[in-house]
ROSE-4610 file (N, C-alpha, C; in Angstrom, 1 decimal, always signed):
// ROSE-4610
residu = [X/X/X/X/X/X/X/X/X/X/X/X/X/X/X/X/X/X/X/X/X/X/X/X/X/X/X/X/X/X/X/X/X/X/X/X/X/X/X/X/X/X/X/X/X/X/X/X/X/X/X/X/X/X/X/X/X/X/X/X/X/X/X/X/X/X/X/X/X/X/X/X/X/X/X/X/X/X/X/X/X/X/X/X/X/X/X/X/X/X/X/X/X/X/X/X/X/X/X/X/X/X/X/X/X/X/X/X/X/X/X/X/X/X/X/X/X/X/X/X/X/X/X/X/X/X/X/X/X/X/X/X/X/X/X/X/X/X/X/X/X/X/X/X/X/X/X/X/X/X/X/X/X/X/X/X/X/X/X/X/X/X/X/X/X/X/X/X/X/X/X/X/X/X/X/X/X/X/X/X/X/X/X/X/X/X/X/X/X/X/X/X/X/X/X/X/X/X/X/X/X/X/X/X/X/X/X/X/X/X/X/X/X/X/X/X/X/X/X/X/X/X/X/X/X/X/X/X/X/X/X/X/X/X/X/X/X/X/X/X/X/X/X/X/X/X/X/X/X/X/X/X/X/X/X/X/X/X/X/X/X/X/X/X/X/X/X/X/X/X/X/X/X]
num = [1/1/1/2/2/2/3/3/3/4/4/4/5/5/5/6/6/6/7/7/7/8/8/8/9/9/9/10/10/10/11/11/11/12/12/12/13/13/13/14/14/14/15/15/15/16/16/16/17/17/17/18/18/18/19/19/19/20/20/20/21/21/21/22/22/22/23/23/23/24/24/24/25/25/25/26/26/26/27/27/27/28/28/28/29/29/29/30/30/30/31/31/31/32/32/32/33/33/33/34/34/34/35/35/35/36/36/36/37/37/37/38/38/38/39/39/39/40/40/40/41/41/41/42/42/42/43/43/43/44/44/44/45/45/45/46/46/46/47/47/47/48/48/48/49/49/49/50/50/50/51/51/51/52/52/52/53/53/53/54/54/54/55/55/55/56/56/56/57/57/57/58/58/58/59/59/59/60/60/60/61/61/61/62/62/62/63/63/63/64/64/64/65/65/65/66/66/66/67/67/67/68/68/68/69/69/69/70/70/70/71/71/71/72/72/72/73/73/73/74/74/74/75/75/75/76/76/76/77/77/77/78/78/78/79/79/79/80/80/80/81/81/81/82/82/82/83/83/83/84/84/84/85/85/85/86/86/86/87/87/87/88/88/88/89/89/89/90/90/90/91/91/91]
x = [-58.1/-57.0/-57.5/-58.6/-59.1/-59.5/-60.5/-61.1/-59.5/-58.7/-57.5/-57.1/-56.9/-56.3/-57.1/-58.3/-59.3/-59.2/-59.0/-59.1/-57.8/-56.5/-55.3/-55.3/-56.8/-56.4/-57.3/-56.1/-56.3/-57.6/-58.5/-59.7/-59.1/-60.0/-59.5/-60.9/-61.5/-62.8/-61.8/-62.4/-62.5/-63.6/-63.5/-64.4/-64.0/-65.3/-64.7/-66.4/-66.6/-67.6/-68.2/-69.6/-69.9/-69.8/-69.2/-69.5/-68.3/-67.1/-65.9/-66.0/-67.0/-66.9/-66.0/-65.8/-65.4/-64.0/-63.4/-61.9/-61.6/-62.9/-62.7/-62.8/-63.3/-63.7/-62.6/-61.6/-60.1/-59.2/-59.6/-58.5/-58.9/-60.1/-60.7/-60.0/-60.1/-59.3/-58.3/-57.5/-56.0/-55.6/-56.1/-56.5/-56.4/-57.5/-57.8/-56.4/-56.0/-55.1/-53.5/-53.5/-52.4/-52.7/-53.5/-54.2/-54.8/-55.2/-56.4/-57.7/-58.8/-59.9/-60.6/-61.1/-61.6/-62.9/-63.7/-64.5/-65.7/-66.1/-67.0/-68.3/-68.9/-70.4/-71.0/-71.7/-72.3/-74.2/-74.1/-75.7/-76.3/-75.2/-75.8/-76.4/-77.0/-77.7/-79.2/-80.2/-81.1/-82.1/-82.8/-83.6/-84.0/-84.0/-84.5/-83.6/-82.7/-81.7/-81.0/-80.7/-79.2/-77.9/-77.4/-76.3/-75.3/-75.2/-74.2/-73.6/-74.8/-74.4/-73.7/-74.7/-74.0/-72.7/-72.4/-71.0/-69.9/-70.3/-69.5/-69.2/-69.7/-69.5/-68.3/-68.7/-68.0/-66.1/-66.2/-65.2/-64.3/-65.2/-64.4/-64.0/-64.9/-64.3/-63.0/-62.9/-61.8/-60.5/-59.2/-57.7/-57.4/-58.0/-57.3/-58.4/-57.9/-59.2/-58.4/-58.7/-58.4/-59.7/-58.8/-60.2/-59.2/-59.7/-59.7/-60.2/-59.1/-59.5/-59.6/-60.8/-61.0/-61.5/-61.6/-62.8/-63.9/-65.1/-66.4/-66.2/-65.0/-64.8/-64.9/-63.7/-63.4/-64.8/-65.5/-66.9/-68.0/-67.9/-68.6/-69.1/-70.4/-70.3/-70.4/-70.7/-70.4/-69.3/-68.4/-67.1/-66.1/-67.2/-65.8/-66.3/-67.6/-68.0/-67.3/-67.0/-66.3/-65.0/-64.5/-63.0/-62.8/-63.6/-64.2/-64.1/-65.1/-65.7/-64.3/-63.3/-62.1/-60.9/-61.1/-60.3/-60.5/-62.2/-62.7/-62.2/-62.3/-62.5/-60.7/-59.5/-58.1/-57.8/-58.9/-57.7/-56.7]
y = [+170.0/+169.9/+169.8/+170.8/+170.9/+169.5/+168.5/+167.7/+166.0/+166.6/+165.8/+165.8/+167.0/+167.5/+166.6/+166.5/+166.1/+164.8/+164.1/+162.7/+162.4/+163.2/+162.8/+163.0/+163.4/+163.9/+162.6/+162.2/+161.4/+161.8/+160.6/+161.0/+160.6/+161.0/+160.5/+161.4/+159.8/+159.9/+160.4/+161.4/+161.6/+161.5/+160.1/+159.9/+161.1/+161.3/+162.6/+162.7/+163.4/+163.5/+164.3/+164.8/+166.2/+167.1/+166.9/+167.8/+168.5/+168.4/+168.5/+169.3/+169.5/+170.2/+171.0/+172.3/+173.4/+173.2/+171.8/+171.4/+171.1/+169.8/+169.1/+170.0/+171.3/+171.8/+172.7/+172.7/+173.2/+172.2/+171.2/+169.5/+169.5/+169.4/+169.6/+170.2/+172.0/+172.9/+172.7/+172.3/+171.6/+170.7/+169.6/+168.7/+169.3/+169.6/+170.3/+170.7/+171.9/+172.7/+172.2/+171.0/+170.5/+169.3/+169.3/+168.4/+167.4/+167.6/+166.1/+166.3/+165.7/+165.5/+165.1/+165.7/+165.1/+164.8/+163.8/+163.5/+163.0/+164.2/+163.9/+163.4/+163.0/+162.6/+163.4/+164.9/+165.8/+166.0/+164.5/+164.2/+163.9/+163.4/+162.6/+161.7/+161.0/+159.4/+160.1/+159.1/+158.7/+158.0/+157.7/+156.3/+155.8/+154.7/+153.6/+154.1/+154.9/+155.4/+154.4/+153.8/+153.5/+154.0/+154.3/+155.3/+154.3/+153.1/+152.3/+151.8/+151.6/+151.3/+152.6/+154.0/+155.2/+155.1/+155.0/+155.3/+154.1/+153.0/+152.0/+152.2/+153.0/+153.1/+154.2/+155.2/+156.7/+155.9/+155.2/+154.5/+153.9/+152.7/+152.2/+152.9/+154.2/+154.6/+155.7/+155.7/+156.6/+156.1/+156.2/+155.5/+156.1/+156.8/+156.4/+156.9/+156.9/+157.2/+157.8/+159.2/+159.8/+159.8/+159.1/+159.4/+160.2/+161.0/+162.5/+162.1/+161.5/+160.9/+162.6/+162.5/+163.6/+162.7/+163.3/+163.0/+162.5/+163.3/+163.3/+161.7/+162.0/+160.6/+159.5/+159.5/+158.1/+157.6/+158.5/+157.5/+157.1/+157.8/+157.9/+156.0/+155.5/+154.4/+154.7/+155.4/+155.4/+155.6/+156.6/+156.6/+155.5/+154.3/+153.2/+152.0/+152.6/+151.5/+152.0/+153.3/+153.4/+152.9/+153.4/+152.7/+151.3/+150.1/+149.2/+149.0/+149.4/+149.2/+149.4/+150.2/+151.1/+149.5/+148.9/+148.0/+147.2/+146.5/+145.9/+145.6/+146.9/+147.2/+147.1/+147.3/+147.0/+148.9/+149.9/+151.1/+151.6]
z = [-19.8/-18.9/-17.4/-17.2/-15.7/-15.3/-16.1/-15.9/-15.6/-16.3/-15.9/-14.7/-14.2/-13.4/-11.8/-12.2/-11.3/-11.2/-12.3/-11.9/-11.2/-11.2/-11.0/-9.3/-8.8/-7.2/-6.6/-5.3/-4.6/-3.4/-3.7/-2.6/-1.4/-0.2/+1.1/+1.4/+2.2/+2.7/+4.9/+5.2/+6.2/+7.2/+8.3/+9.4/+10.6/+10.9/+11.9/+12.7/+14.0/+14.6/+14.0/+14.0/+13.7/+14.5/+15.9/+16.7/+16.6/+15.5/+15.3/+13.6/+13.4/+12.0/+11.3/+12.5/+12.4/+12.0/+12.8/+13.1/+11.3/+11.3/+9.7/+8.5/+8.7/+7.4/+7.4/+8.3/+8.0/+7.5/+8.0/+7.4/+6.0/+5.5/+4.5/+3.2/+3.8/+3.2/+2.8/+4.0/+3.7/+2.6/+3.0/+2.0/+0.2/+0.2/-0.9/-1.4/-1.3/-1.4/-2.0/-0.7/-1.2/-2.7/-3.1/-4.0/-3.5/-2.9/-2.8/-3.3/-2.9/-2.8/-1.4/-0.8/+0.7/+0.2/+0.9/+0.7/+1.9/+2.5/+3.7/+3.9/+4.6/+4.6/+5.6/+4.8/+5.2/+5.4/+5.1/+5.3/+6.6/+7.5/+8.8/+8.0/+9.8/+9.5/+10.2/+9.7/+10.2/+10.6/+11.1/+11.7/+10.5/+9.9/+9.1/+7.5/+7.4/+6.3/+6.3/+5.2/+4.7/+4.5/+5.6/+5.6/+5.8/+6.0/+6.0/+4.4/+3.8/+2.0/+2.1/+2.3/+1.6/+2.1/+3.1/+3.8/+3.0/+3.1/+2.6/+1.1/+0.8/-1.1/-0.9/-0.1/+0.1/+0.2/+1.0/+2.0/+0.3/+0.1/-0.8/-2.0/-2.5/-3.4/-2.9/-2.1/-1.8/-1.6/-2.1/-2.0/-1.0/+0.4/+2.0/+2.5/+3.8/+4.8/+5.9/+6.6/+7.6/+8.9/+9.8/+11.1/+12.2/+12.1/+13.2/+14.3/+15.1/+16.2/+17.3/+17.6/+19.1/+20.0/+21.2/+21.9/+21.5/+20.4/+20.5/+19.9/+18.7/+17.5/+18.2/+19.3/+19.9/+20.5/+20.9/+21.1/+20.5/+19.3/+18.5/+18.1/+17.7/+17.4/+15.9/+15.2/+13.6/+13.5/+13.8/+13.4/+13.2/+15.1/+15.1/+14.0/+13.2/+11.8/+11.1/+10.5/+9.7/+9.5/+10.9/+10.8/+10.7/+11.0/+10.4/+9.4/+8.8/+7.6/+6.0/+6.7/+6.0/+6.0/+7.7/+8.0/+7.0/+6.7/+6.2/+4.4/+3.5/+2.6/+2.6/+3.4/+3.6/+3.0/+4.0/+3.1/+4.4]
């Protein structure tokens, strides 16, 4: 039944700064709780990584996407791929 229960929860990939963690891993919580599934990318990027496939898979497999617009986000240049990338994929 647990394993039912799981598939029945809606993902939602959240774009968010890292300098904003503290904020996300309470949206997160929330998330959760009311049944969802969040689904963050807690790896960071880095020089010569594929984080764009990783991220673009993250994106499409999830049925919505939250961007936690702050400050750090709005400048962020990955965050504005993501939201892209979300535009892209139509979530």
């Amino acid at each position: 039944m647990s394993g039912e229960r799981q598939e029945e929860r809606l993902r939602v990939f959240i774009s968010y700064s890292r300098r904003d963690t503290d904020i996300i891993d309470q949206l997160a919580a929330a998330l959760d709780v009311a049944g969802f599934e969040p689904q963050l990318d807690r790896h960071g990027t880095s020089a010569g990584e594929e984080w764009q496939a990783r991220l673009s898979e993250m994106i499409a497999r999830a049925d919505s996407v939250i961007f936690a617009l702050t400050p750090d986000a709005a400048t962020s240049t990955i965050c504005q791929w993501e939201v892209d990338e979300a535009q892209r994929l139509g979530k």
